[in-house]
C-alpha positions as CSV (number, residue, x, y, z in Angstrom):
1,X,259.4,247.6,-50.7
2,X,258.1,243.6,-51.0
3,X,255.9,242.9,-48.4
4,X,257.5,240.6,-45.6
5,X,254.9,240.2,-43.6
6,X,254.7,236.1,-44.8
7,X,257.7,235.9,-42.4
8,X,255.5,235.8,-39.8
9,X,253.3,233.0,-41.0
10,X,254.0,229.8,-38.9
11,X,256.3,227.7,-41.4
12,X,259.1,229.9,-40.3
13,X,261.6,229.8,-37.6
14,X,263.5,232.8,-36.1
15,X,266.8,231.7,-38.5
16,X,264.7,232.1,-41.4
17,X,263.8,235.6,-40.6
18,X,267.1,236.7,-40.2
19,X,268.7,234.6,-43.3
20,X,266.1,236.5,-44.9
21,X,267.4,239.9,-43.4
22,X,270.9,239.3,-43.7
23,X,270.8,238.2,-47.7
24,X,268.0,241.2,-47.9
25,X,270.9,243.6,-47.2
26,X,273.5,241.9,-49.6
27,X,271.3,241.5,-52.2
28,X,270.4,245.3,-52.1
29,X,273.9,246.4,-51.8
30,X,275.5,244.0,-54.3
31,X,273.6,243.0,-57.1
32,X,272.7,246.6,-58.3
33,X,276.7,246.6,-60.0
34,X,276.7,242.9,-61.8
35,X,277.1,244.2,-64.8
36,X,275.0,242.0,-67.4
37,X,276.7,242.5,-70.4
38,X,278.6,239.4,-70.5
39,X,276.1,236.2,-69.2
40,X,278.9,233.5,-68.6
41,X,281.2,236.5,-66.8
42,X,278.1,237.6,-64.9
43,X,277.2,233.8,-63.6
44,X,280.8,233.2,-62.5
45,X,281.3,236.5,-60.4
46,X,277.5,236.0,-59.0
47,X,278.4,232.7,-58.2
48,X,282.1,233.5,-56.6
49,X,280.1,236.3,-54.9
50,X,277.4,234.3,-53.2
51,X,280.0,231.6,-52.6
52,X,282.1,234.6,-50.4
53,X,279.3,236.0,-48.6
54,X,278.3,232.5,-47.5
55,X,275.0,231.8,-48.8
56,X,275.8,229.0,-51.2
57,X,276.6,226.8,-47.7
58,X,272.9,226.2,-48.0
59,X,273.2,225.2,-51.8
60,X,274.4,221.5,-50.3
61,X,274.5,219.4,-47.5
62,X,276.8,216.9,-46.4
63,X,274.6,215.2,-43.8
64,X,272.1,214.0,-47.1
65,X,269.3,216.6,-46.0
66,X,268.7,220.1,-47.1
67,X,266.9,223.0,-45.8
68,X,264.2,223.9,-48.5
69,X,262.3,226.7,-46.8
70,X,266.3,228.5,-46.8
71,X,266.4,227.7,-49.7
72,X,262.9,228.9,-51.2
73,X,263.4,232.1,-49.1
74,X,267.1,232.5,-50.9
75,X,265.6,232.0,-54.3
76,X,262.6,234.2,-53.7
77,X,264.9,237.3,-52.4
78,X,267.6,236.8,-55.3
79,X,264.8,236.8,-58.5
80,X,263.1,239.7,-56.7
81,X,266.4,241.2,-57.1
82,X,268.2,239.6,-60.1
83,X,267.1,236.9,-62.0
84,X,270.5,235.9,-63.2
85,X,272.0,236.4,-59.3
86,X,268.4,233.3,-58.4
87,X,269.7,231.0,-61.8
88,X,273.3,231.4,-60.2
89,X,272.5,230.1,-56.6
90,X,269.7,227.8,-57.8
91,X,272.1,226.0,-60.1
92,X,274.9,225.5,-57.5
93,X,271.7,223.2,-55.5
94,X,270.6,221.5,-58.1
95,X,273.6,220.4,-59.7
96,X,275.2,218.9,-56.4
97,X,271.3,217.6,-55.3
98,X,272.2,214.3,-56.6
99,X,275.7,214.0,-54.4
100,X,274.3,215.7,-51.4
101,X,271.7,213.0,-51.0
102,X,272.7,210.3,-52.4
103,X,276.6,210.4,-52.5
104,X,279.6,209.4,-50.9
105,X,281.4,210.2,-48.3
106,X,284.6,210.8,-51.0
107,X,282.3,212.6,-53.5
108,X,280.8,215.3,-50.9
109,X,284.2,215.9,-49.4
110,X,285.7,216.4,-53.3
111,X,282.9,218.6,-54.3
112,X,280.3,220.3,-52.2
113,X,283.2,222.1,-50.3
114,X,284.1,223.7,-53.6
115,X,280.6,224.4,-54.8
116,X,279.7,225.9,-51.3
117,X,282.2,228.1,-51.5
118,X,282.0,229.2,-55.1
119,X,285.1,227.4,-56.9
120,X,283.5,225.0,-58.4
121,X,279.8,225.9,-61.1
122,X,277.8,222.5,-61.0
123,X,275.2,221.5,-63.6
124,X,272.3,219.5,-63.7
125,X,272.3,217.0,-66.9
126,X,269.0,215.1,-67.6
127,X,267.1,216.2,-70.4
128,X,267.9,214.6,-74.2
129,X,267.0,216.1,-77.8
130,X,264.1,213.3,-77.8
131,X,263.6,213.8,-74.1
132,X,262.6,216.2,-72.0
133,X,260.0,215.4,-69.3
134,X,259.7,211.8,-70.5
135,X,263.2,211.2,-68.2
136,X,262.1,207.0,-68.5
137,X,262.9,207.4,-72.4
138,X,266.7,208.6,-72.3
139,X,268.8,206.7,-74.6
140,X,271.9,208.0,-73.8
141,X,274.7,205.0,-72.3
142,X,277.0,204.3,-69.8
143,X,278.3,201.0,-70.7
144,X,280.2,199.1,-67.6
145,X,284.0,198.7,-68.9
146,X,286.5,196.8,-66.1
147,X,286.5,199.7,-64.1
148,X,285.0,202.1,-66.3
149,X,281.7,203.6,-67.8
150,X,282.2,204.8,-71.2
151,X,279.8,207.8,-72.2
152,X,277.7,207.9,-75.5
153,X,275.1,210.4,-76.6
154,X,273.8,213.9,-75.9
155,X,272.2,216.1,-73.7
156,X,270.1,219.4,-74.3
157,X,269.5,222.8,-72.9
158,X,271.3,221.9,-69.8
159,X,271.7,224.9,-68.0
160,X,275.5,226.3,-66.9
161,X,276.4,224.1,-69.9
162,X,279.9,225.5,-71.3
163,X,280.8,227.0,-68.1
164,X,280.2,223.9,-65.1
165,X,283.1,222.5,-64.0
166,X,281.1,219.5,-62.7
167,X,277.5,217.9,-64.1
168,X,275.8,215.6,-62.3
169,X,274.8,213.3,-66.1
170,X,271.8,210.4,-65.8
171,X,272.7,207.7,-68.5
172,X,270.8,204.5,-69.4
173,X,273.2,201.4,-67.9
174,X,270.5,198.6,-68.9
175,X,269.7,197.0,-65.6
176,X,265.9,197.1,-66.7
177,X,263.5,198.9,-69.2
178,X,262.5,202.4,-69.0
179,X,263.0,203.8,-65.5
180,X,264.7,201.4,-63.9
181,X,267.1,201.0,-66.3
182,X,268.9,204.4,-65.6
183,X,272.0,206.2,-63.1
184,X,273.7,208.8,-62.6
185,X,277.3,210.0,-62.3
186,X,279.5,212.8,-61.6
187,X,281.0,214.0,-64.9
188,X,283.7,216.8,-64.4
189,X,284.4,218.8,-67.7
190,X,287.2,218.3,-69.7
191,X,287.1,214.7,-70.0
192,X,288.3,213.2,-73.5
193,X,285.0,212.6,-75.5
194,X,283.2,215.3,-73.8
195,X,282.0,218.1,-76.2
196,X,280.2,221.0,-75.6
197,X,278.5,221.3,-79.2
198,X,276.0,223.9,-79.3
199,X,275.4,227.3,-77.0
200,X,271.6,228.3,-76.6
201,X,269.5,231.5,-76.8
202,X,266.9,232.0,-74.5
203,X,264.8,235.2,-73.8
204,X,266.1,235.8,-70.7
205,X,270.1,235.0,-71.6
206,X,271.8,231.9,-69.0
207,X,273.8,229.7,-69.8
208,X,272.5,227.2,-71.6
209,X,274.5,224.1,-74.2
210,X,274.0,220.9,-76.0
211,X,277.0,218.0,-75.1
212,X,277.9,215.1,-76.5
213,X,279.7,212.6,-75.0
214,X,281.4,210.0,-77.4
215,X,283.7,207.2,-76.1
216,X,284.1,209.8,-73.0
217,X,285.5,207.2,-70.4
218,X,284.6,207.9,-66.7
219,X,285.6,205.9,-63.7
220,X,283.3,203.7,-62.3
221,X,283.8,205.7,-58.3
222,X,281.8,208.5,-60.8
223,X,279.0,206.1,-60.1
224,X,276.1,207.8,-57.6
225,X,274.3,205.3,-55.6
226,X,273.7,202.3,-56.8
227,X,272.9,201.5,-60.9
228,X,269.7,201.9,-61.7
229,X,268.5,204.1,-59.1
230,X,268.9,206.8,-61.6
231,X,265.1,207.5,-61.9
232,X,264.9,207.9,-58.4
233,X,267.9,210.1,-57.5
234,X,266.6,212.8,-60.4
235,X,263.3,212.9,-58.8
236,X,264.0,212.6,-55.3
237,X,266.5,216.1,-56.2
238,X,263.6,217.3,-58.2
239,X,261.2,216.9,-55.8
240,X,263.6,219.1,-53.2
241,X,264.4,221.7,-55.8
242,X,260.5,222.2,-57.8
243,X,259.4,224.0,-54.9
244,X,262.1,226.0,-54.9
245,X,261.1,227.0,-58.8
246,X,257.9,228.5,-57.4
247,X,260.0,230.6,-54.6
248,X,261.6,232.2,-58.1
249,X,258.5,232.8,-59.1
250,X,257.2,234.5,-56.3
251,X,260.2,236.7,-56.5
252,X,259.6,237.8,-59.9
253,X,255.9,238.3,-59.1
254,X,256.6,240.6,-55.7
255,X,258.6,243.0,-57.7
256,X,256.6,243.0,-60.5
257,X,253.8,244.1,-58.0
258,X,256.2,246.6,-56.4
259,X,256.9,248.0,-59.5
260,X,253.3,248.2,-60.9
261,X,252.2,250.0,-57.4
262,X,254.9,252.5,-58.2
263,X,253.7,252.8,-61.3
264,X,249.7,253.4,-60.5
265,X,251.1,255.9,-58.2
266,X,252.8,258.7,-60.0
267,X,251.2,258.3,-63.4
268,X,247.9,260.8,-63.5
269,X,245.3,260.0,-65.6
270,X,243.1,263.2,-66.0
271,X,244.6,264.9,-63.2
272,X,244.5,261.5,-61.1
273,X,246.1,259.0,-60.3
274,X,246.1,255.1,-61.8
275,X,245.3,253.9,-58.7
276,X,242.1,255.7,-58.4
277,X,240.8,253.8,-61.3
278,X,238.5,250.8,-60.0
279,X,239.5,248.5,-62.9
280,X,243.3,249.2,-61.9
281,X,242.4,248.6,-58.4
282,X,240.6,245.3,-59.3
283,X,244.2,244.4,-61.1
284,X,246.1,245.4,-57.9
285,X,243.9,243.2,-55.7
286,X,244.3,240.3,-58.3
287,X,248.1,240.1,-57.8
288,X,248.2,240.4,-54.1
289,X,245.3,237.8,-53.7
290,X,247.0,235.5,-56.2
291,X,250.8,236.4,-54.9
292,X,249.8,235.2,-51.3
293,X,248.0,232.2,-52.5
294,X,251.2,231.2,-54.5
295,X,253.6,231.8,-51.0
296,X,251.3,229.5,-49.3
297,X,251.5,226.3,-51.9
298,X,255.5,227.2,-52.1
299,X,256.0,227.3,-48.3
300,X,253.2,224.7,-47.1
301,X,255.8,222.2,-49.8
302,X,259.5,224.2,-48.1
303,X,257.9,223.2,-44.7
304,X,256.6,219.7,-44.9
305,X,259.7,218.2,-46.6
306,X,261.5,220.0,-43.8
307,X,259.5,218.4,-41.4
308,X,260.2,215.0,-42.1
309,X,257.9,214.0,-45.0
310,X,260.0,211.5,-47.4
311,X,258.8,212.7,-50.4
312,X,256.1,215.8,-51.2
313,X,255.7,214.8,-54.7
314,X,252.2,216.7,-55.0
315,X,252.8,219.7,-52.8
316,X,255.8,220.4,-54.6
317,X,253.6,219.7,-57.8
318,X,251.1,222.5,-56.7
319,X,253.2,224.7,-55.8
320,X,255.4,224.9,-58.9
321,X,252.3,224.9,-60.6
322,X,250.0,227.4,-59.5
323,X,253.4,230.2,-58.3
324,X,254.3,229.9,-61.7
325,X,251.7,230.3,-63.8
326,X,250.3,232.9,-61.3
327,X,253.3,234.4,-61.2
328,X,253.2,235.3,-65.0
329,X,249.3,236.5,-64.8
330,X,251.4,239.0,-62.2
331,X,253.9,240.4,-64.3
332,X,251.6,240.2,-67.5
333,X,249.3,242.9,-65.6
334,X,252.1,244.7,-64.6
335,X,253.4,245.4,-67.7
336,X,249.5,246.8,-68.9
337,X,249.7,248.7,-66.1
338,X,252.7,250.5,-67.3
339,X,251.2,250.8,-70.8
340,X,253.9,251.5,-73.4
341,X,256.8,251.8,-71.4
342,X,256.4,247.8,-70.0
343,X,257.4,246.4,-73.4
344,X,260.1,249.0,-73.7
345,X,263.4,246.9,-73.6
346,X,265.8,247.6,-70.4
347,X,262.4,248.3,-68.5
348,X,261.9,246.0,-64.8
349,X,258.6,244.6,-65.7
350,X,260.0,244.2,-69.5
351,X,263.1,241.9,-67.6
352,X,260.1,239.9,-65.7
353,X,258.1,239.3,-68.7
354,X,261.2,237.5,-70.3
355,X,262.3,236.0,-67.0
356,X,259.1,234.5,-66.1
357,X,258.2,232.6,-69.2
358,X,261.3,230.0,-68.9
359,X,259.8,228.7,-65.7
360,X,256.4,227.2,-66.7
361,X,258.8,224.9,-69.1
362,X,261.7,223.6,-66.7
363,X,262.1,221.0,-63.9
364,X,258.7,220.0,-65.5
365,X,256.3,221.9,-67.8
366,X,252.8,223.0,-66.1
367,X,251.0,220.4,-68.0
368,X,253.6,217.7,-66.8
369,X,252.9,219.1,-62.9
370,X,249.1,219.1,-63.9
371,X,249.5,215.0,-64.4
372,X,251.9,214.7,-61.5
373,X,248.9,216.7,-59.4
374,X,245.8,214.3,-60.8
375,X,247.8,210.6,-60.5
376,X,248.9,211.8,-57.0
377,X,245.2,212.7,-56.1
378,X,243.5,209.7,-57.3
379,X,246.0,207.0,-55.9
380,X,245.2,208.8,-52.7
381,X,241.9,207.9,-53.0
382,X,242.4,204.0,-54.4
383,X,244.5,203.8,-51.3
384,X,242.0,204.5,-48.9
């Protein structure tokens, strides 16, 4: 059983303890029978179901504020128990970040209701072929027509690609160079000109495509906030949604040391157990220490955002950071720990190892957080 006891640590309030109880229960009764075989199936039903049990309420917010720790403690408690179940829930946030923030009054009321309630699979469309966490050097356009923006270029390894019904799409619109030159827009699928070209692989199967949008005519009420303000709606939702990356990891790191603590408990070496070993008990000690250290950068970010703070740029940095990269030291031992059998496919840890990797490379790549971390540090000290 995953130790709880962090529930108890002052950045919670009594609702968080028993959101975490109540999804605790579903989770445990529910996401043992998703049957994997079929990824796009599998997202929608995990999806549907979250979306029916009422947890995907907190995915959105129509009063331009979300709850992050709820959210962190949702994502945590789902990759503990599913991976794919945490990708499902996770997506449904970030895809509608943009409108819940920054939208209209007409755009919440004709989406978030159905995304909250598990109608409607929402996508997050930034990254381009050329790219990735280099957001100011997207090339692909919304050009203004009367009132219209017509669509032209691609986007890459956007996740719930092929199966969305709605993506929130940033597209250069020229107002300036670079950043500022940027929006975004609420794409629904279907549209004339929109193509979904290419499905992707990954180690740990999601859905994943590459779409092109050519002469794919949207109307200009698709238009979220103001032009140009691109840049900042994608990190303002990113900033929200990076801490919730390192609640995932955390998950994935708690039951991989649940399952290597099983593990170093019935397997005998020599007539005794694994755990008797000092080195395995030095490994044991390791992920705890670096497990708690990881809850405390991802809950320290949850709780300051929640209380108030406009942005937490560099908590949220740290936090993604160090959980998730810790978080695959965790599972990394786990799998020595259970020797032959951890690389054996269809075993838990095995499942982790896969899991894990993807998220030292999305919503910002360690290296990328490492730069966000040291510009955030020394303007600190210019400014004072």
């Amino acid at each position: 059983m995953a130790d709880k006891s962090f529930l108890n640590w002052p950045f919670f309030e009594d609702r968080h303890r028993a959101l975490s109880a109540e999804l605790e229960g579903w989770a445990g009764a529910h996401l043992s029978k998703v049957d994997h075989g079929d990824t796009d199936a599998a997202c929608r039903r995990l999806v549907s179901d979250l979306g029916h049990a009422g947890f995907l309420k907190l995915s959105s917010s129509d009063a331009g504020k979300l709850d992050v720790r709820s959210l962190c403690l949702i994502r945590e408690t789902l990759a503990r128990h599913d991976g794919l179940a945490d990708f499902a829930f996770a997506m449904q946030g970030l895809g509608t970040g943009a409108i819940s923030l920054f939208g209209t009054l007409d755009q919440k009321s004709e989406w978030l209701s159905k995304t909250r309630a598990g109608e409607a699979i929402s996508a997050f469309a930034l990254t381009e072929p050329q790219s990735g966490s280099d957001v100011a050097n997207s090339t692909m356009t919304a050009t203004r027509d009367g009132e219209h923006f017509i669509l032209e270029g691609e986007k890459t390894w956007i996740s719930n690609g092929g199966i969305a019904d709605v993506y929130t799409l940033f597209a250069r619109t020229g107002e300036a160079p670079g950043a500022r030159g940027l929006s975004a827009f609420i794409v629904p699928a279907g549209l004339p000109g929109f193509e979904i070209v290419e499905r992707l692989d990954v180690l740990a199967p999601h859905p994943l495509a590459r779409l092109r949008f050519s002469n794919c005519r949207l109307p200009a009420s698709a238009l979220i906030g103001e032009p140009g303000q691109g840049f900042k709606i994608a990190m303002s939702v990113l900033d929200v949604f990076r801490s919730t990356v390192a609640a995932a990891a955390l998950g994935f790191a708690r039951r991989a040391l649940d399952e290597a603590l099983k593990r170093v408990s019935s397997r005998h070496v020599q007539g005794s157990p694994l755990a008797e070993l000092q080195m395995v008990q030095g490994h044991i000690a390791d992920m705890a220490l670096d497990i708690d250290a990881a809850a405390l950068l991802t809950y320290r970010a949850a709780w300051t955002k929640d209380a108030g703070a406009p942005r937490v740029t560099r908590e949220a940095a740290m936090a993604k950071l160090f959980a998730t990269d810790q978080a695959q030291q965790v599972i990394d031992k786990a799998v020595q720990l259970h020797g032959g059998d951890g690389v054996r496919s269809g075993e838990t840890v095995e499942r982790l190892y896969r899991e894990i990797r993807a998220l030292r490379i999305y919503e910002g790549a360690s290296d990328v957080q490492r730069v966000v971390i040291a510009r955030q540090t020394l303007a600190e000290q210019q400014g004072m």
